[in-house]
N, C-alpha and C positions, 0 to 999 in steps of 0.2 A: 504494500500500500504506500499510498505516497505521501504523506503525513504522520510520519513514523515520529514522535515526540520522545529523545531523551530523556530517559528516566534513569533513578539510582538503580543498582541493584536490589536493595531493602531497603523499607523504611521502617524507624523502631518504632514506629507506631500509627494508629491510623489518622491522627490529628497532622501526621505529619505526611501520608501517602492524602490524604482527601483532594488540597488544591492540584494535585497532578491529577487525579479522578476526575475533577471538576474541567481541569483542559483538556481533557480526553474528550470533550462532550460542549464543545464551544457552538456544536451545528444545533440549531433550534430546531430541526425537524427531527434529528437523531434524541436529543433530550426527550422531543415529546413522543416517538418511538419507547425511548424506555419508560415515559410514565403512562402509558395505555395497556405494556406490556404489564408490567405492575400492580396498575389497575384493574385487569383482568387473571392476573393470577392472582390477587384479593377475593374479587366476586369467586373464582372460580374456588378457593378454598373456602369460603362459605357454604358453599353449596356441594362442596363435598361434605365438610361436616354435618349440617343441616339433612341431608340427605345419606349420612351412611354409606355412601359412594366410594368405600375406601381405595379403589383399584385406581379411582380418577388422581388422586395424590401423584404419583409417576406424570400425569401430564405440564404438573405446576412450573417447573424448570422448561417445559417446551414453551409454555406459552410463553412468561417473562423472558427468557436467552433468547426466544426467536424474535419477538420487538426489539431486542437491546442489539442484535447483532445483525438486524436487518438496518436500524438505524446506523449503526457503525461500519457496515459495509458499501452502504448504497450513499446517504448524505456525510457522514465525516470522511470517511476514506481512510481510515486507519483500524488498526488489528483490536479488538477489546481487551481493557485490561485486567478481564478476568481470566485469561488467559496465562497472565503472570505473575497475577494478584487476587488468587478466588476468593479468599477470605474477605479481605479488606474491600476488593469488588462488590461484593453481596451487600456488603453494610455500608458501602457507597453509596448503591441505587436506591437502597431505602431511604439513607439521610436526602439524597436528590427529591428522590419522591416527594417524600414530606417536606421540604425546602420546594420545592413546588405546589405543591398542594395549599399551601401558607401564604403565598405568593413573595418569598424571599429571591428565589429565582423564577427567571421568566421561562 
């Protein structure tokens, strides 16, 4: 991809990987790719729980990964960085989420 953004090796913590998270995701369409994807894997775990649906659980990671890296592949143009950061990744999207959803970020 052609917006390959240097990054450390580790970061010792996630206060300190987030603003690289946050430049991973400077495309507004890719952002709101991951917050729909998000949004529907919410709905969607409701409604597995509500419904006893337990086999639907396995689809939760399709739904949210496939918004975040459709966003990332098609409007940023660079690799996800959960890819090299799944931990700190995972609890990226949510803090993004919710920083969107609050209207902190656009």
């Amino acid at each position: 991809m052609n917006k390959e953004r240097e990054s450390p090796n580790t970061f010792s913590c996630f206060r300190d990987f987030y603003p690289y998270y946050l430049s991973e995701h400077s495309n507004l369409f890719c952002r709101r790719c991951h917050f729909v994807g998000s949004a529907l894997t919410l709905i969607a775990l409701i409604s597995v729980i509500s419904l006893g649906a337990w086999g639907y659980l396995l689809t939760l990671p399709l739904i949210g990964y496939g918004f975040a890296w459709f966003g990332h592949f098609v409007f940023e143009k660079n690799r996800p960085a959960t890819f090299s950061y799944p931990f700190y990744s995972f609890l990226g999207d949510w803090l993004m989420f919710w920083q969107m959803l609050t209207g902190q970020i656009r």
